[in-house]
ZAZARO-669013 format. One record per residue (C-alpha): x, y, z; residue number from 1. Coordinates in Angstrom, 1 decimal, m for minus. Example, Ala and Ser with C-alpha at 12.3 -4.5 7.8 and 13.67 -1.06 7.14 Angstrom:
2
+--------+--------+--------+-----+
!      x !      y !      z !   i !
+--------+--------+--------+-----+
!   12.3 !   m4.5 !    7.8 !   1 !
!   13.7 !   m1.1 !    7.1 !   2 !
+--------+--------+--------+-----+
This chain:
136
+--------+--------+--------+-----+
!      x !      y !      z !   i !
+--------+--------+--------+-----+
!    0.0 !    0.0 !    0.0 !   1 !
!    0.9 !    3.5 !   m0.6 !   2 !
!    0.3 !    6.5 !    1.5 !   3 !
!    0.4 !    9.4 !   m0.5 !   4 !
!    0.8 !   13.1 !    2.1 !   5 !
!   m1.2 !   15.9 !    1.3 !   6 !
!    1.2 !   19.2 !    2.4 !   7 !
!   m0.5 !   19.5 !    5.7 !   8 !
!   m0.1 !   16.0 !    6.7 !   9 !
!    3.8 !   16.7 !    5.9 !  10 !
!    4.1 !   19.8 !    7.8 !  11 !
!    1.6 !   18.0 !   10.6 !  12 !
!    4.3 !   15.3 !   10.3 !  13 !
!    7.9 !   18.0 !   10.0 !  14 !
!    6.7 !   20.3 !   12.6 !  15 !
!    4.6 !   18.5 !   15.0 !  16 !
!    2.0 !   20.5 !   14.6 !  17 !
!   m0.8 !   20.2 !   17.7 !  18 !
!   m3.2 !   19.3 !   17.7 !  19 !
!   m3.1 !   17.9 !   14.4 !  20 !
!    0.5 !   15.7 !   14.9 !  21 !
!   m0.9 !   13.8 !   17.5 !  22 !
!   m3.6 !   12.5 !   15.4 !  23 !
!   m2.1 !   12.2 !   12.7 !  24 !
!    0.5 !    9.5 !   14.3 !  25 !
!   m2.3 !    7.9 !   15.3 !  26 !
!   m3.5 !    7.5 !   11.8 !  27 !
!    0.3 !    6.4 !   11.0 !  28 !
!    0.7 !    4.1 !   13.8 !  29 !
!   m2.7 !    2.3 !   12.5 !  30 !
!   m1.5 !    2.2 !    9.3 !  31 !
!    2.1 !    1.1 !    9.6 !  32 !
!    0.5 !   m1.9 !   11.4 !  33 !
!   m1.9 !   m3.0 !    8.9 !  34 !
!    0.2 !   m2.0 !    5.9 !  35 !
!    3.2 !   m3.1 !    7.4 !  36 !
!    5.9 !   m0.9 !    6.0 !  37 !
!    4.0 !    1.4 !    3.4 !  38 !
!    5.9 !    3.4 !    0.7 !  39 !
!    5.3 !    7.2 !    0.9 !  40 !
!    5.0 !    9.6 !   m1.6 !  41 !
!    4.7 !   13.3 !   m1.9 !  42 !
!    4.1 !   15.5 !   m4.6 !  43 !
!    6.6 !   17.9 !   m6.3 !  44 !
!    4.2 !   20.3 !   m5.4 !  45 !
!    4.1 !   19.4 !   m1.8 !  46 !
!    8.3 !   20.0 !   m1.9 !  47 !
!    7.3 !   24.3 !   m2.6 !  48 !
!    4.3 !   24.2 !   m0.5 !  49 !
!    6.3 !   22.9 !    2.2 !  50 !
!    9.4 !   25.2 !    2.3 !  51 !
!    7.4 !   28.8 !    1.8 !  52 !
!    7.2 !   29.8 !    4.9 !  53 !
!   10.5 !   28.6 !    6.8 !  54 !
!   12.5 !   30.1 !    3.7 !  55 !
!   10.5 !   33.2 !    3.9 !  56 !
!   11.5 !   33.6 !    7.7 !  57 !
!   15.2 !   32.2 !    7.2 !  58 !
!   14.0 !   29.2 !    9.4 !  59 !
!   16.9 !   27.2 !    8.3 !  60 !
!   16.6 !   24.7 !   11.2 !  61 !
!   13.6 !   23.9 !    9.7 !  62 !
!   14.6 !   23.6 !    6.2 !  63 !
!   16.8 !   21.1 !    7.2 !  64 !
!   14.1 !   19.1 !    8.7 !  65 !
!   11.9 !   19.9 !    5.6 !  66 !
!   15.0 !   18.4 !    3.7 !  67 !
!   15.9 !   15.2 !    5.7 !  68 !
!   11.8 !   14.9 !    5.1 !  69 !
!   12.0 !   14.8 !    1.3 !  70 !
!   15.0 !   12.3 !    1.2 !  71 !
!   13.7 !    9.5 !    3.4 !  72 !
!   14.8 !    6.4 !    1.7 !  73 !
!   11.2 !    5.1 !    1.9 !  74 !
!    9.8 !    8.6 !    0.5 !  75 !
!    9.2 !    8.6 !   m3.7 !  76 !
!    8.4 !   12.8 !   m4.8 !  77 !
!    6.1 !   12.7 !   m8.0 !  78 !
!    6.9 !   15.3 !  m10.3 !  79 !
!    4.2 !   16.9 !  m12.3 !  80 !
!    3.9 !   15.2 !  m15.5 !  81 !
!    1.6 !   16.2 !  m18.2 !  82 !
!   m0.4 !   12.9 !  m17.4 !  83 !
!   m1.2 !   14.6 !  m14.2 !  84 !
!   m1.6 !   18.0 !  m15.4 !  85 !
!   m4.4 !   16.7 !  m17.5 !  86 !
!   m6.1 !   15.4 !  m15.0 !  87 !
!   m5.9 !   17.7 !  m12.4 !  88 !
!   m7.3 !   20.1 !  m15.2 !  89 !
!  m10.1 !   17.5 !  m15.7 !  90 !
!  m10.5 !   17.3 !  m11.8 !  91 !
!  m10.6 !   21.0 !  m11.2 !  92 !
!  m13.0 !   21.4 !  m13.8 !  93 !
!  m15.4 !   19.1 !  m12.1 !  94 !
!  m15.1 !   19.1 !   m9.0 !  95 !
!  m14.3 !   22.8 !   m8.2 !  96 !
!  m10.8 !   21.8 !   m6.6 !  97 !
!   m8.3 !   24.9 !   m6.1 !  98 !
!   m5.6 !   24.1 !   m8.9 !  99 !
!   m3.3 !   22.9 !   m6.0 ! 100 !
!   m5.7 !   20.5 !   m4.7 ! 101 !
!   m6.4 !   18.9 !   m8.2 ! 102 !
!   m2.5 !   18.5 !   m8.8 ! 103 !
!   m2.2 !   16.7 !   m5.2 ! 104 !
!   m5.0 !   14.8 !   m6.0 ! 105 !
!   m3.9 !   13.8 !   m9.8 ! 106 !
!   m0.8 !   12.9 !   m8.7 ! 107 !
!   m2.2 !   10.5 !   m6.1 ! 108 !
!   m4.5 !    9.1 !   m8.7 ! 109 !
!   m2.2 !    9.2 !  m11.4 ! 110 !
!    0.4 !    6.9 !   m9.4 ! 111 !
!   m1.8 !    4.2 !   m8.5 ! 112 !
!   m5.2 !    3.1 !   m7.5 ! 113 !
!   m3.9 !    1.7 !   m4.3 ! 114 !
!   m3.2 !    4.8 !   m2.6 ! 115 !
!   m4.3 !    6.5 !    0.6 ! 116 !
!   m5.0 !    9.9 !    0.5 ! 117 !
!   m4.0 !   11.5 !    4.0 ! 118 !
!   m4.9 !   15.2 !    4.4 ! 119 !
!   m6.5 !   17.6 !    6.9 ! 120 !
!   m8.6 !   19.0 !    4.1 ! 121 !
!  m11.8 !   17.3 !    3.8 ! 122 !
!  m12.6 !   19.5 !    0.7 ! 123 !
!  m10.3 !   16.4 !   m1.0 ! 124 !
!  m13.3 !   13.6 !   m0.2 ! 125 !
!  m15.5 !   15.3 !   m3.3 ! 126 !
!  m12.9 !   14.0 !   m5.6 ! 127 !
!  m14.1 !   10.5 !   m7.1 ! 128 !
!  m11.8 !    7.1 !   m6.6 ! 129 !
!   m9.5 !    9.0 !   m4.5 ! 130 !
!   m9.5 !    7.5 !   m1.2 ! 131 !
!   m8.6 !    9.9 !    1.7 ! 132 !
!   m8.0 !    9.7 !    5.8 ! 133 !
!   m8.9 !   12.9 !    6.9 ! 134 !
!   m6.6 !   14.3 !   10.1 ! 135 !
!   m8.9 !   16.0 !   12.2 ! 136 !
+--------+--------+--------+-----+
């Protein structure tokens, strides 16, 4: 199985965000044991949305975390392929998904169709075959 992190659920994850970190090990903890080692994967996208605001406050500590992050060894970064450009157009089109959202979401689809979603936005659930875990 493959869990594919939303942004948030990477920063949730980086920063150990409250109250949002502690659910979302719970989540991780569940699904580690059922899944038993699952690969991760991340967007390209998720890489920029990640980094903003650290960079923009010279938070370099963080960076570094952000970086060690992005080059687990179990950790595969999508890059944005016209494959999933197209249908993040088609799912933005649709489904009324910010343009970020529908490239998170194409790239999860686009991968594979055994892929967890895991997000704290539930706006992702509207989106068809896409199966999320919402951290509340």
């Amino acid at each position: 199985m493959h869990l594919f992190l939303d942004a948030c659920a990477i920063i949730y994850w980086v920063e150990m965000t409250e109250p949002h970190f502690a659910q979302f090990s719970k989540i991780l903890q569940l699904l580690k044991k059922k899944y038993h080692k699952p690969n991760f994967i991340a967007s390209s996208l998720s890489l920029l949305e990640c980094r903003v605001k650290p960079m923009r406050e010279n938070n370099e500590d963080l960076l570094k975390h952000y970086q060690d992050f992005f080059t687990m060894n179990n950790l595969t970064i999508l890059n944005l392929s016209f494959e999933i450009i197209e249908h993040a157009t088609r799912l933005r089109a649709n489904h009324q998904l910010r343009t970020p959202d529908a490239l998170q979401a194409a790239s999860a689809l686009t991968f594979s169709d055994k892929v967890l979603f895991i997000t704290g936005d539930a706006s992702f659930k509207k989106v068809p075959n896409l199966e999320v875990i919402l951290i509340h």
